[in-house]
N, C-alpha and C positions, 0 to 999 in steps of 0.2 A: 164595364164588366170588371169587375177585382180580379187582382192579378193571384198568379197561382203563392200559396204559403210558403215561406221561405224557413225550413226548419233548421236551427242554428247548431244541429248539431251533425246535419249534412247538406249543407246551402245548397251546394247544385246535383243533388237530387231531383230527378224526374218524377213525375207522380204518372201514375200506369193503373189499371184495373187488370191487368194482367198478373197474375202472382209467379214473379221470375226468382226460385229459387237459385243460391249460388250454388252449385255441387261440384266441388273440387275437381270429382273423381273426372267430371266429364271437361272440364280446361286443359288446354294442350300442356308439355310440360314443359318446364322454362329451358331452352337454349344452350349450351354451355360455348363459350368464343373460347376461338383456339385462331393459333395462323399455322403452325406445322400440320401438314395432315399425317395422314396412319402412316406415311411410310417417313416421316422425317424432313421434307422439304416446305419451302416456302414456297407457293402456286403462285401467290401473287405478291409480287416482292414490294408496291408501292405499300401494303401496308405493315412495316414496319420502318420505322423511324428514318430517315435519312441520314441525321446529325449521329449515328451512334457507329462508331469507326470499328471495326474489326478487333484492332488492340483491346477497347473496351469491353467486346463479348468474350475474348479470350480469358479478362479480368473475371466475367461472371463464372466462367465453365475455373478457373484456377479455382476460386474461393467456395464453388459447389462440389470441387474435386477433396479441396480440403475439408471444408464439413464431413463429407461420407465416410473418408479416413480417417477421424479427428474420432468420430462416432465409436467406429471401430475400434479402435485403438483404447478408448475408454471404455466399451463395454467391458473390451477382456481386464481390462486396471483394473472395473468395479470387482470382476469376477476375484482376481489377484488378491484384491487384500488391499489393493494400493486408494483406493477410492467408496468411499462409502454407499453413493447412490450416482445413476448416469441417467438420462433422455436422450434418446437418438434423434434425427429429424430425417433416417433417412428414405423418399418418396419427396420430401414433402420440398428439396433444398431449390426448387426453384423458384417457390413460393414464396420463400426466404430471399434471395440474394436478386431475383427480379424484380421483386416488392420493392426493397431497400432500394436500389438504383435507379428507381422512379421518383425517390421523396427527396426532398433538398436538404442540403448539409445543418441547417438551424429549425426544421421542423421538428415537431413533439412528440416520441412514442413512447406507446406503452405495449410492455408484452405481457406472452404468459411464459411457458418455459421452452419450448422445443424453436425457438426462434435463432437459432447458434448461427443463422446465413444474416441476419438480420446485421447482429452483432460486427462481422464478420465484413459485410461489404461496406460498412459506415466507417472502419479502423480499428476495430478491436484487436490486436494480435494475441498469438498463439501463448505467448508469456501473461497478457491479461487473463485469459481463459484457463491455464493452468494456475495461476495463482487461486483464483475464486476456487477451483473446485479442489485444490490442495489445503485451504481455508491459511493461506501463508501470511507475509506478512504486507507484502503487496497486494494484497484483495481490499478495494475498497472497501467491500462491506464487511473488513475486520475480524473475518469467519466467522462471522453469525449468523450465516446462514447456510444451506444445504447447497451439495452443491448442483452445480447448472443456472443458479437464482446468481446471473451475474447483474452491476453494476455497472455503468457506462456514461451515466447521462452528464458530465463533468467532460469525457472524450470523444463522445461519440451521438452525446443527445437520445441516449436511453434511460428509460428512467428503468430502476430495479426491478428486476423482476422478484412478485411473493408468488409465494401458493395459494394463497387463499381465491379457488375459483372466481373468474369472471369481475374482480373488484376493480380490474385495471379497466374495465370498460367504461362506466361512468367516469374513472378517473381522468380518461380522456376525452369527453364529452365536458368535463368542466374545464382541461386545458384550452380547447377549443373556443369556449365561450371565452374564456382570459383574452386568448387572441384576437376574439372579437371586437372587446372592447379596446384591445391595443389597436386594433387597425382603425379605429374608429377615432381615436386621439392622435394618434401619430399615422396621418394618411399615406407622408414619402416611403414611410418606413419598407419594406421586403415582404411580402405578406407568408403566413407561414398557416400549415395545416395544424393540426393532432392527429396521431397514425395508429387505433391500434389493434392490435392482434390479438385474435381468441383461436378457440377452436367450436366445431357446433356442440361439444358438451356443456364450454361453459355457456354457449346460448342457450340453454334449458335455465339456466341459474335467471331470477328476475333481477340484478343489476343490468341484463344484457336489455331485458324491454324495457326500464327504468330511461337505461341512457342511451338509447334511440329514437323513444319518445321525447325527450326533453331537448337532445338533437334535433329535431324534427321540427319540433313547436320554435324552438330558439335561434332557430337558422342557425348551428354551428357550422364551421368548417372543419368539419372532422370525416375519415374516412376509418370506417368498420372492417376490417378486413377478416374473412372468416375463413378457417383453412376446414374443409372439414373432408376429413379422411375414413368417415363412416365409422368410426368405433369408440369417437371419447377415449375412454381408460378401456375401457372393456364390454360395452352397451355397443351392439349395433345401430345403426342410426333407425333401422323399423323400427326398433323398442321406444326409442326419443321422439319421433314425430310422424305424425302422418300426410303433413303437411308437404310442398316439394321444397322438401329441402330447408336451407336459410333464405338464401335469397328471395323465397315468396312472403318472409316477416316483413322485409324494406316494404315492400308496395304497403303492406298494409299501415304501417307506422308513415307514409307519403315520400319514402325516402328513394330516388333513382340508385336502384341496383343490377349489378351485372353477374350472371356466374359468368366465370371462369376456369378453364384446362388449367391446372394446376403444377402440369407436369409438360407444358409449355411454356419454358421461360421468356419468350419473346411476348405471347399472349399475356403471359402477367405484368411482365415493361408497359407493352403498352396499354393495358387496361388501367395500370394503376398512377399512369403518367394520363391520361386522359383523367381521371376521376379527381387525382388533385388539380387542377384544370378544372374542371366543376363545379369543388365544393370549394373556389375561393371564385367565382362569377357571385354578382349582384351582393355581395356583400357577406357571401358566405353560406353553405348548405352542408349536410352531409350525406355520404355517399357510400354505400353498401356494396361492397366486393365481396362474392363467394368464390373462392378458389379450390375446385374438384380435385383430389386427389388420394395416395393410398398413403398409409402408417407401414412398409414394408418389413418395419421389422417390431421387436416388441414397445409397449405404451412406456417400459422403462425395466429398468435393471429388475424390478422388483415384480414382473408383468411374466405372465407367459400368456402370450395369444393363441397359443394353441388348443387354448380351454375354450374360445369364443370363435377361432374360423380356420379353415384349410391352410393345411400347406401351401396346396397343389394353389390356390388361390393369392396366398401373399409371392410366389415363384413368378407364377403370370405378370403380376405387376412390377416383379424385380426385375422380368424380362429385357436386353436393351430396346426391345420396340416401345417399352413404357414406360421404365425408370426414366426422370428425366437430367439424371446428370447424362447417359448416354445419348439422350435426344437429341443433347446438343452436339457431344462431339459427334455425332454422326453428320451434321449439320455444319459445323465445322470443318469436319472429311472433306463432306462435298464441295468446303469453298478453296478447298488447297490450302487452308491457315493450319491445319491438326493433322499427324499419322499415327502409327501405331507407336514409333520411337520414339517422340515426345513426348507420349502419353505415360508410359513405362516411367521414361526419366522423369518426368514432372511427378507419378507416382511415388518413384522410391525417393526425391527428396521430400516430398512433404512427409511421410511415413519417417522419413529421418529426423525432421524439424519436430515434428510432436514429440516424437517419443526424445529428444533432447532439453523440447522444455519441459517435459513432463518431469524427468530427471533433477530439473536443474531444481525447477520449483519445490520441489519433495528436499532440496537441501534447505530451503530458505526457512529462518525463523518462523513461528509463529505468531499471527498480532498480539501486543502488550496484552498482559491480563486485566491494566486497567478500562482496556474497551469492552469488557463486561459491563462494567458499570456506565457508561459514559454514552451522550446520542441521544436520551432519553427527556434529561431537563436539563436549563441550563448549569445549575447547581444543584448537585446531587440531595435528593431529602436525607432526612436524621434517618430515615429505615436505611435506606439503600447505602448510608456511609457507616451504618453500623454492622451491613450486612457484607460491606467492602472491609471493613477492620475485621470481622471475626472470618473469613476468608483466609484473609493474611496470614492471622493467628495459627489456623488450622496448617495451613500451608507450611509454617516455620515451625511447628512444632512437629511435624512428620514428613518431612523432605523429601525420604525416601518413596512418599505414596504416592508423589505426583512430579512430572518430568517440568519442571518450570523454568531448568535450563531451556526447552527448547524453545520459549518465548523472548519475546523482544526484553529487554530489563530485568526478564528473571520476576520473582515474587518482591521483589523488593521494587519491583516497579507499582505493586498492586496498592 
């Protein structure tokens, strides 16, 4: 008897006479993993990490205390005069500083921009972050870029962040593959992931099914990490999909995915310390994390979310039972490591440390004007050095139009 057909474009398909429609509407809906329950405790304490010492969680609630202040502090700059454009991340900081604490100091990320916990738990300090968004003369990227788009990947193994939606996501899908082939040459070597971060707006953009599919097929070792806080820029997530959510793409692209409480830092530890654990088994896979949570405050300096959802709605979520910088101190409370007075004091010096670097940075130079031209080739073309002379020209013959004292060399450096 010949065996049943074996169609190569779903091997192990069953063949049926029954006509078994998929209808979404009627599949249960995916899970979200949390370990804190609704009132802020751990019910079952074996599942979280044993090796992670108290000190260290105090480190994550410091660096999520700083984010939300950090936030703060700049939106009113932006409002000030003193800063062009901000992004807050605040909801979102535990997504951030959890995530980061899971992935190892020489893995590969890529972000998009509301990642400031990211930055933040790997070493970036307060004087990096004010430089970039002061665009001074210590900004790696030379102020050429807007600010929040910082630099890192020289200290901290970030690669820059652009704006150009969802491009960082294939980006890291080809990091991934590099790794591949490096674990494959050099076997002693450390083995390392590619880590990177979207939000589910830019999952609508097709780089995101591009380099998940190509992940998939390719076995990278790379981990997708999706913050999605239901609003993109300004789109509700109904309007983007009717699908559940993100994490129901992974299954379909073959790739093991988990949502996650996003606003449980301990659940994103460990989900994201398991996943890299995963996608570096049998030589490499990648691994799709959805992390739930809310955008509490606006999409950016330039946003009013009042025009797309409730007060009374972004309040609830800012509530301490949901925000999750509060989650944890509350969580902390209960272990006698945190009070009210340290919170305070830990408070007004961070609030002191920002608003000092913020100061300091607003005195420093400006990068050279020669880094206008420069980064692009290794020697400059006949357009671009005659487009850097008649620059110059302009510049020296009306001094008065342009502050070129505030730059590094002055115009005579250009």
């Amino acid at each position: 008897m010949p065996s049943s057909p074996r169609f190569p474009g779903a091997i192990n398909s069953p063949l049926t006479t029954k006509m078994d429609w998929i209808v979404p509407s009627l599949m249960p809906p995916i899970p979200t993993y949390r370990i804190l329950n609704s009132d802020n405790v751990i019910e079952d304490e074996s599942r979280l990490s044993a090796e992670i010492p108290t000190e260290e969680i105090l480190k994550w609630y410091h660096n999520m205390l700083t984010v939300n202040i950090m936030d703060g502090i700049m939106f009113d700059a932006q409002r000030h005069g003193r800063l062009s454009f901000y992004m807050v991340s605040a909801g979102e900081e535990a997504v951030m500083v959890g995530s980061a604490a899971a992935l190892a100091a020489d893995d590969v990320i890529t972000c998009q921009y509301r990642e400031h916990g990211v930055f933040l738990q790997r070493g970036f300090e307060l004087k990096d972050f004010m430089s970039q968004l002061t665009s001074n003369c210590n900004d790696p990227g030379k102020g050429r870029n807007m600010p929040v788009h910082y630099s890192g990947r020289k200290k901290v193994g970030v690669h820059a962040v652009a704006s150009t939606l969802g491009t960082q996501i294939p980006h890291a899908t080809g990091a991934a593959y590099a790794l591949k082939m490096e674990a494959l040459e050099n076997p002693s070597a450390e083995p390392r992931v590619a880590a990177c971060y979207f939000g589910e707006g830019a999952a609508s953009e097709g780089d995101f099914h591009g380099a998940l599919n190509v992940a998939a097929t390719q076995q990278c070792p790379v981990l997708f990490l999706c913050r999605n806080n239901g609003f993109a820029i300004s789109t509700p997530s109904s309007q983007q999909y009717r699908g559940d959510g993100i994490a129901s793409r992974g299954a379909g692209y073959g790739i093991e995915t988990l949502r996650v409480d996003g606003t449980d830092i301990f659940a994103v530890y460990e989900a994201t310390k398991e996943a890299r654990r995963m996608a570096l088994e049998h030589g490499g896979r990648p691994i799709l994390l959805e992390f739930m949570a809310y955008r509490i405050s606006h999409h950016s300096t330039s946003d009013d979310s009042s025009a797309y959802r409730s007060r009374e709605d972004a309040a609830h979520w800012k509530s301490p039972e949901r925000n999750p910088v509060s989650r944890l101190r509350h969580w902390l409370e209960s272990k006698g490591a945190w009070d009210a007075d340290r919170d305070r004091e830990a408070r007004a010096q961070i609030r002191k440390d920002v608003i000092r670097e913020l100061t300091d940075a607003e005195k420093e130079k400006k990068p050279a004007l020669r880094a206008i031209f420069s980064d692009v080739y290794a020697d400059l073309t006949e357009e671009a050095e005659a487009q850097r002379q008649e620059l110059k020209r302009i510049m020296l013959k009306y001094p008065a139009e342009y502050d070129c004292d505030q730059n590094v060399d002055g115009v005579q450096g250009l």
